[in-house]
C-alpha positions as CSV (number, residue, x, y, z in Angstrom):
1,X,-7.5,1.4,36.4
2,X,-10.1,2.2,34.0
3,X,-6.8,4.0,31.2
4,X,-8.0,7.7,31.7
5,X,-5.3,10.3,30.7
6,X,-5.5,13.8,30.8
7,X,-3.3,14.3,28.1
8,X,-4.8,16.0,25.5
9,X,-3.0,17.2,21.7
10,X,-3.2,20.9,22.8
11,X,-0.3,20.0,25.8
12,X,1.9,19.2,22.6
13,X,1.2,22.8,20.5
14,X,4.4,24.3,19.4
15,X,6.5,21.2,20.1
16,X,9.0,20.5,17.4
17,X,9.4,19.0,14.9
18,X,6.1,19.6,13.6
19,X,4.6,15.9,13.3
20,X,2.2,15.1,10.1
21,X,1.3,11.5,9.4
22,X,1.6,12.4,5.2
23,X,5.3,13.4,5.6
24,X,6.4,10.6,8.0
25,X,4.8,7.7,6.8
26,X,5.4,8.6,2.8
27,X,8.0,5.8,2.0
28,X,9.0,3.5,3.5
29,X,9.2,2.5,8.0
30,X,9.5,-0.5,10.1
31,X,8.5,-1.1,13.3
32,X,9.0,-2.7,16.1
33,X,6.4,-3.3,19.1
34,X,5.6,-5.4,22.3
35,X,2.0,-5.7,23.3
36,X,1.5,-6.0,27.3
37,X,-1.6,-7.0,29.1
38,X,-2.8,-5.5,31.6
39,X,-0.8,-7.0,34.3
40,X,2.0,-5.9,32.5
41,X,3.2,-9.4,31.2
42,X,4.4,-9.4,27.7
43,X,1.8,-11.0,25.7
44,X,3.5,-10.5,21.9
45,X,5.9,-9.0,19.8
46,X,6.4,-7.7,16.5
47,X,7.5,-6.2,13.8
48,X,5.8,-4.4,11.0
49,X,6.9,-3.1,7.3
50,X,5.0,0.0,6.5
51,X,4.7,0.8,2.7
52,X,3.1,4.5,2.7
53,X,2.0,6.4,-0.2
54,X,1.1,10.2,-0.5
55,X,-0.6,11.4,-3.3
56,X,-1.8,14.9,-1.8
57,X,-5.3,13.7,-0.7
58,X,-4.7,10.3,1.2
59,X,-2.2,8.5,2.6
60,X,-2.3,4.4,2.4
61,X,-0.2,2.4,4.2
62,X,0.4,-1.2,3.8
63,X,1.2,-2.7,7.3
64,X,2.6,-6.0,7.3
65,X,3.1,-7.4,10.6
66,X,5.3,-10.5,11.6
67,X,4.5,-11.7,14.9
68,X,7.2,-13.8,16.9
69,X,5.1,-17.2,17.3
70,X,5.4,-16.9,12.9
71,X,2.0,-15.3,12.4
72,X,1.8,-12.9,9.6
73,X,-0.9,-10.2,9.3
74,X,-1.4,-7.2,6.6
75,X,-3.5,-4.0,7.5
76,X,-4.1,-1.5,5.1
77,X,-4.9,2.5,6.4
78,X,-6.7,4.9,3.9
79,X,-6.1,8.7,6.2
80,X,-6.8,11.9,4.7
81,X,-6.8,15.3,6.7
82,X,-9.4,16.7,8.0
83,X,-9.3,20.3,8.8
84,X,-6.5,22.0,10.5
85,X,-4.3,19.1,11.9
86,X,-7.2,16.7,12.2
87,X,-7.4,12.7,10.3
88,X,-9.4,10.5,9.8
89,X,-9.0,6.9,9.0
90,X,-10.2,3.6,8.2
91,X,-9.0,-0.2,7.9
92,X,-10.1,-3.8,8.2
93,X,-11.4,-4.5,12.0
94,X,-11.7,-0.8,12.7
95,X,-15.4,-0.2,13.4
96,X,-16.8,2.8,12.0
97,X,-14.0,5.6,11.4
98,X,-10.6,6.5,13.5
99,X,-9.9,9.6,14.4
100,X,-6.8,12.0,15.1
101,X,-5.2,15.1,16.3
102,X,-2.0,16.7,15.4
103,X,-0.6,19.4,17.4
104,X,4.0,20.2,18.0
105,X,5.6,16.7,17.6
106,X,2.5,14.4,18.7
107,X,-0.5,12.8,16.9
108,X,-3.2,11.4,19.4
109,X,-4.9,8.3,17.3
110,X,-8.4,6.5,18.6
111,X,-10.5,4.0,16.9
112,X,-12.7,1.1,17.9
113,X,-11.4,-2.2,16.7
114,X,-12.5,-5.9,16.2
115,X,-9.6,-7.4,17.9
116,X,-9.5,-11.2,17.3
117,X,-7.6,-13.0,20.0
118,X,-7.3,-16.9,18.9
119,X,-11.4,-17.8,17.9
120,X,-12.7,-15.5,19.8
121,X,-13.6,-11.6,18.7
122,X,-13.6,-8.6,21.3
123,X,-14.5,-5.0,20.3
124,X,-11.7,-2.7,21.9
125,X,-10.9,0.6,21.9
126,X,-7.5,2.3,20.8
127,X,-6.0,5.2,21.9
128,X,-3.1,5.9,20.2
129,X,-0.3,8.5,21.5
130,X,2.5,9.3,18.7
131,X,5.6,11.3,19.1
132,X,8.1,12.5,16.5
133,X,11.5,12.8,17.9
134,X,14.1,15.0,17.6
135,X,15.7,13.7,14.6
136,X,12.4,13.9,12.5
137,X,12.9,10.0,11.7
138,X,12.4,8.0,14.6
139,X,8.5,8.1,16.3
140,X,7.4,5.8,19.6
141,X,3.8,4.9,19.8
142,X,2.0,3.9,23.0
143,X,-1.1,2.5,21.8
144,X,-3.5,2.3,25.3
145,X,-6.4,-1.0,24.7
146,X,-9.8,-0.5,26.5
147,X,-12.8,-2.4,26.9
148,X,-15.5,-1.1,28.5
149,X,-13.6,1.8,29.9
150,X,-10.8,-0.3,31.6
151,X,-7.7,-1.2,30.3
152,X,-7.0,-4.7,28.8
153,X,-3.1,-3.8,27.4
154,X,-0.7,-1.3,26.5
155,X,1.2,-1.4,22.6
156,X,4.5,-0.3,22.6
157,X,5.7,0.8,19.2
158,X,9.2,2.3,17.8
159,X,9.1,3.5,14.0
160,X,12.1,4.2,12.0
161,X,11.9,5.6,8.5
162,X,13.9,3.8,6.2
163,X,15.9,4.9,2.6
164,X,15.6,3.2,-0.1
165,X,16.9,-0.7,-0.3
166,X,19.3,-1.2,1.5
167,X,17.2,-0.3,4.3
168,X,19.7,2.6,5.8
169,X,17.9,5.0,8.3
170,X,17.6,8.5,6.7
171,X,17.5,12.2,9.4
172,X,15.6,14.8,8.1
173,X,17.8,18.1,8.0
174,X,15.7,21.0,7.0
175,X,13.5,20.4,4.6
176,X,15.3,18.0,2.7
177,X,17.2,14.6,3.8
178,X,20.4,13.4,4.7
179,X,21.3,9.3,4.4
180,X,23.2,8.2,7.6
């Protein structure tokens, strides 16, 4: 009950492909995500438009959510490395400074957040578990919510990377890229 995992980023070590939050979020990704509570009934869903930028110190990305009752919401990351496949992070509603580990083909996010639900404001905790896939352009999230130690919800997110305009997916082949 209370969203304890034994996981930890060193069960991922010398998974492949090698998963760096510079490299996939530099460009452009959208998103797509349910949020469940924790009874499992679908509470919302979403899509998000990630603008990233690299320029060799931080990363920024420019989230802009859509939500399916028509609410809009932009959330801007500022994440720089720190130390060997460790981030950090920070963006409006997260309290104090998010944290990560990267190690094979998953990243393992947490943060505390001011989550606002209607008028009211709840301080939550995130703990995000990211995996690269195969094709180096397509990651799932699941992004477990905690209050107090027990879980409220569960995030359920699929990012794509996109090329260019016309919003074609791109697959990484080597070290360079291939449109579909």
């Amino acid at each position: 009950m209370t969203g304890c995992s034994s996981m930890k980023p060193e069960d991922f070590a010398g998974t492949e492909p090698q998963f760096r939050l510079e490299e996939f979020f530099e460009g452009q990704t959208r998103a797509w995500g349910i949020f469940e509570d924790r009874f499992s009934n679908l509470r919302r869903q979403f899509t998000v438009d990630i603008d990233g930028t690299w320029d060799d110190e931080t990363l920024t990305l420019v989230e802009d959510f859509v939500y399916e009752d028509g609410e809009e919401e932009r959330r801007v990351w500022v994440i720089r490395p720190d130390g060997e496949g460790g981030y950090t992070g920070e963006a409006d509603g997260v309290i104090g400074t998010a944290s990560g580990v990267a190690r094979g083909n998953a990243v393992n996010w947490q943060y505390h957040f001011d989550l606002e639900v209607g008028t009211r404001s709840f301080k939550v905790h995130f703990n995000d578990w990211m995996f690269l896939q195969p094709d180096g352009e397509t990651m799932i999230n699941r992004a477990y919510v905690t209050k107090w130690g027990f879980r409220v919800g569960t995030a359920s997110i699929f990012f794509r990377r996109i090329d260019g305009e016309d919003g074609q997916a791109s697959r990484a082949v080597g070290n360079g890229t291939v449109a579909q």
